[in-house]
N, C-alpha and C positions, 0 to 999 in steps of 0.2 A: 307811428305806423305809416308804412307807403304804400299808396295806391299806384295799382299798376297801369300802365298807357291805356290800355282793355277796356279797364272798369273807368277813365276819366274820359273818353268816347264815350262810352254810353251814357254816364251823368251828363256828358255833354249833348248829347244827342235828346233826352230827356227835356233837357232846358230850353233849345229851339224846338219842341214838342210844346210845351206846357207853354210859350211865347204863342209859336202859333193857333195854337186854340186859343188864346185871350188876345189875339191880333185887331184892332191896332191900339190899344190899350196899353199902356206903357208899364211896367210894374216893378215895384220893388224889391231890391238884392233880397229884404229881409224874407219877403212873401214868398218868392220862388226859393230859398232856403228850406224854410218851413213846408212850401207843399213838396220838395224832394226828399226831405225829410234829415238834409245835411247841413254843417256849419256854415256861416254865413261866409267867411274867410275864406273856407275853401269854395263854396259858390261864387263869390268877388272874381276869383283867383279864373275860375274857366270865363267869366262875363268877360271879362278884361282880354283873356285870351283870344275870344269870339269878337269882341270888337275889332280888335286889330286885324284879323282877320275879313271884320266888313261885311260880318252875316250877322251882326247887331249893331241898333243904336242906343248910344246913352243921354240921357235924357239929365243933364243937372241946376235944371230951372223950376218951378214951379208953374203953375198957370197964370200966374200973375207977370213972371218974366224972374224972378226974386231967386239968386243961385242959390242950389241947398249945401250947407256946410256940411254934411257930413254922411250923407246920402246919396242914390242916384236912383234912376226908374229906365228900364230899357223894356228896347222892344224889335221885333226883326227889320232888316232892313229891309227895305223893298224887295232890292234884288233877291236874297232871301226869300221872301214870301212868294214871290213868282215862282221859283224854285219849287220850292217844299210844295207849292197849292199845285203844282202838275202831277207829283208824283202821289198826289195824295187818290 
């Protein structure tokens, strides 16, 4: 099944939503899967897109400093949150 441009804006819009209400908290691909209620792969798939982009960061260390193999934890980037927190 293909989603159309439409509907992967607004999922993606959605997801710097759901970032910046849990701002500056970093969080997992899985968790903001689960609260948009979509596969993780295709959430991977817009994060990745958004990074490149520069209105997210990805996070793939742990607190310790220790890289995670198979994970990552994001979150907006600044410029981003300056953004969104004006027009809010």
């Amino acid at each position: 099944m293909k989603i159309s441009e439409e509907k992967k804006k607004k999922i993606t819009e959605q997801i710097l939503a759901h970032l910046y209400n849990l701002n500056p908290k970093p969080i997992f691909t899985a968790h903001i899967a689960k609260e948009l209620a979509r596969d993780e792969e295709f959430i991977k798939k817009l994060l990745l897109n958004l990074h490149k982009k520069g209105l997210i960061v990805k996070i793939d260390k742990n607190s310790e400093g220790i890289k995670y193999l198979k994970r990552s934890r994001w979150r907006l980037s600044d410029k981003a949150y300056e953004v969104y927190h004006k027009h809010q």
